[in-house]
C-alpha positions as CSV (number, residue, x, y, z in Angstrom):
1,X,10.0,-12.1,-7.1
2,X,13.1,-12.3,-4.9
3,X,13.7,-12.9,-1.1
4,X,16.8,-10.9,-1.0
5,X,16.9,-7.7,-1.6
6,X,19.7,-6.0,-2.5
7,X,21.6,-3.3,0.0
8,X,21.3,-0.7,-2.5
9,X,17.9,1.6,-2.2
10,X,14.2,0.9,-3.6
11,X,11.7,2.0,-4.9
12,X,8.6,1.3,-2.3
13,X,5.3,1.1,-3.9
14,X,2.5,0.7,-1.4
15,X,-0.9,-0.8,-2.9
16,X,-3.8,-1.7,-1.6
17,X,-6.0,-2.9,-4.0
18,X,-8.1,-0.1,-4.8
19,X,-7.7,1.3,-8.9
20,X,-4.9,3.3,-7.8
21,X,-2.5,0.2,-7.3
22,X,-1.8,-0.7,-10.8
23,X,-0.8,2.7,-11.5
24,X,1.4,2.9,-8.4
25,X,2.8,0.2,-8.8
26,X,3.7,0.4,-12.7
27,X,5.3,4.3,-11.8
28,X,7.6,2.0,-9.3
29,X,8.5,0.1,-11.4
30,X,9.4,2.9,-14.4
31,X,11.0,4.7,-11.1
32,X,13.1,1.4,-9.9
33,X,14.1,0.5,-14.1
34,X,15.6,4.6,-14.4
35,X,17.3,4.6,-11.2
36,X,18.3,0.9,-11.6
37,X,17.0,0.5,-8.1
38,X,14.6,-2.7,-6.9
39,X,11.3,-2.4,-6.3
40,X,9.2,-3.2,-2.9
41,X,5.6,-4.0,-2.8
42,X,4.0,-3.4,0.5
43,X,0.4,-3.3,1.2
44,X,-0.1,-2.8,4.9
45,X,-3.2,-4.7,6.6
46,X,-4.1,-2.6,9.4
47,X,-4.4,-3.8,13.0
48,X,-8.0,-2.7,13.7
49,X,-8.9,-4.5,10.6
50,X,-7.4,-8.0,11.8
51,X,-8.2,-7.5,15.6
52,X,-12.2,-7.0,13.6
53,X,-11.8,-10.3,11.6
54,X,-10.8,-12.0,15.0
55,X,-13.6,-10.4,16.9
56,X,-15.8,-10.9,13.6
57,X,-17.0,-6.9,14.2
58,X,-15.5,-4.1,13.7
59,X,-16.8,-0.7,14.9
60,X,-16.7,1.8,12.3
61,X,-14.2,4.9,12.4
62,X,-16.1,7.8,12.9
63,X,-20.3,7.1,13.5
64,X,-21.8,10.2,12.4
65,X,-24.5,10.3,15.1
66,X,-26.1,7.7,17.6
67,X,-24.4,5.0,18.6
68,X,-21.1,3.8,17.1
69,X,-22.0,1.6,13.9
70,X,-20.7,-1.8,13.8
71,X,-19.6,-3.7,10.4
72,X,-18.5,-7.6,10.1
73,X,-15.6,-8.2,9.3
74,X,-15.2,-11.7,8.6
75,X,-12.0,-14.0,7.4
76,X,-13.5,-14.7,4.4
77,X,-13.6,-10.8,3.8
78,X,-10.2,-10.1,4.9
79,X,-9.1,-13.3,2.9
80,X,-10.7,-11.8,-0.7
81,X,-8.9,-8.8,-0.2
82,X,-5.4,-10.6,0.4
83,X,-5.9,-12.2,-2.9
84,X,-7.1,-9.1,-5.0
85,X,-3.9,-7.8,-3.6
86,X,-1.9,-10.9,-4.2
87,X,-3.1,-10.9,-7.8
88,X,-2.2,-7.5,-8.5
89,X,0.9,-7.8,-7.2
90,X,2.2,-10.8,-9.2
91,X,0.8,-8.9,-11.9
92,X,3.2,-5.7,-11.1
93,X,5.9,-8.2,-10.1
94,X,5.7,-10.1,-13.4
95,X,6.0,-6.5,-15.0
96,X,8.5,-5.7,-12.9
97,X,10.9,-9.0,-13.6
98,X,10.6,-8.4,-17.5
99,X,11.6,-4.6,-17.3
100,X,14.4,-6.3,-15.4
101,X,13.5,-4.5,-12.2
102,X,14.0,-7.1,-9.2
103,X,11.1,-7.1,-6.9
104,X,9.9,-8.3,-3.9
105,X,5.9,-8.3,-2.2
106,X,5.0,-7.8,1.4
107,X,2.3,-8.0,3.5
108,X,2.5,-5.9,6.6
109,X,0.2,-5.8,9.9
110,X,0.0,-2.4,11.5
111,X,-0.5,1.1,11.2
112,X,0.0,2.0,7.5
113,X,1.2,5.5,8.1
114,X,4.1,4.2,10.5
115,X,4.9,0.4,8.9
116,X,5.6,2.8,5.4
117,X,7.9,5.3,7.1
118,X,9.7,2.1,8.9
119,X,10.1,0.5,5.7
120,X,10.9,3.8,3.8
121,X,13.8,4.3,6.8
122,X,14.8,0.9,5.8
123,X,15.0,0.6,2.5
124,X,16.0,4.4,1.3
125,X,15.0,5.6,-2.1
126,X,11.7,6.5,-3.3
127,X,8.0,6.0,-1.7
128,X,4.9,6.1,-4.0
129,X,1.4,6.0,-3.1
130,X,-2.0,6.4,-4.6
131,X,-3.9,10.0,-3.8
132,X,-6.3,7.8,-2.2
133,X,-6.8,4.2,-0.7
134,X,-9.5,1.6,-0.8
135,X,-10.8,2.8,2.4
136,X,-11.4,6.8,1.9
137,X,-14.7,7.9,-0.3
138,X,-14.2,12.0,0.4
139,X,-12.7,13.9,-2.1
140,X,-9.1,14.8,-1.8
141,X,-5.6,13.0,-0.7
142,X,-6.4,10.5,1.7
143,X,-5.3,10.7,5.7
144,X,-2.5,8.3,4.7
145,X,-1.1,9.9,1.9
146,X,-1.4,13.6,3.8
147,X,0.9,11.9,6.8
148,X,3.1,10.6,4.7
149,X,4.1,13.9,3.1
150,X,4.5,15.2,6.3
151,X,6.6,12.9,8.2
152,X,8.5,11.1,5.3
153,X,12.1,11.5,5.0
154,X,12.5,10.4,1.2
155,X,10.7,11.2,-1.4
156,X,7.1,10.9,-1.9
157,X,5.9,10.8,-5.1
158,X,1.8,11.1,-5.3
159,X,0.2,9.0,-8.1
160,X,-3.2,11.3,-8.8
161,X,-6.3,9.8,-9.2
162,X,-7.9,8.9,-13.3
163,X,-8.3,12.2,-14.9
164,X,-12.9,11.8,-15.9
């Protein structure tokens, strides 16, 4: 991995630790090789999830009925989920460095919909995503993935989910 990216435009994988993140970011990677671009990493811890770890509760999204449901989430929660995604990306990185692709990683607190479109802004190029996060158990594209299509003004490109 590299501190300094170049001023030319990337290839900006966002993962998040779910199966989908491999795949995403190996497409970035085959992307940021054919383009002879870089590749960014970027998984995106959102705010409500570290303002939970702090408060050591979190209430959940949407309760279905009664009162709102509350979860823990602790620092030692938050911290296994940093390293899955710190392992994976050192994986795609290492990947990444042999295909001659520079890369870089970044962890990012806020709301993943607008921290990607900043860093998409910033960057240029080419945004890929998984059809679905870690967080999202319905069927179909996740919230995330449906915004980004919308409101992104480069390229998304959609990794689907495993065919069964």
């Amino acid at each position: 991995m590299i501190g300094n990216m170049s001023a030319r435009r990337c290839v900006i994988a966002a993962i998040d630790g779910s199966p989908l993140s491999r795949p995403v970011g190996m497409l970035g990677i085959k992307l940021a090789a054919g383009l002879g671009w870089d590749l960014v990493l970027i998984y995106v811890v959102s705010s409500h999830v570290l303002s939970g770890s702090r408060a050591t509760y979190m209430r959940a999204s949407v309760p279905e009925e009664g009162p709102p449901a509350y979860y823990p989430v602790t620092d030692k929660a938050l911290h296994e989920e940093l390293r899955e995604v710190s392992l994976i990306a050192e994986e795609i990185c290492k990947m990444a460095q042999e295909k001659g692709v520079k890369s870089k990683f970044m962890i990012l607190e806020g709301d993943p919909v607008s921290i990607l479109l900043r860093e998409a802004e910033k960057y240029g190029g080419i945004l890929v995503i998984g059809y679905r996060g870690k967080r999202f158990r319905e069927t179909g594209m996740g919230s995330v993935a449906k915004a980004l299509i919308d409101k992104s003004k480069i390229p998304v490109v959609i990794v689907p989910p495993p065919q069964e």
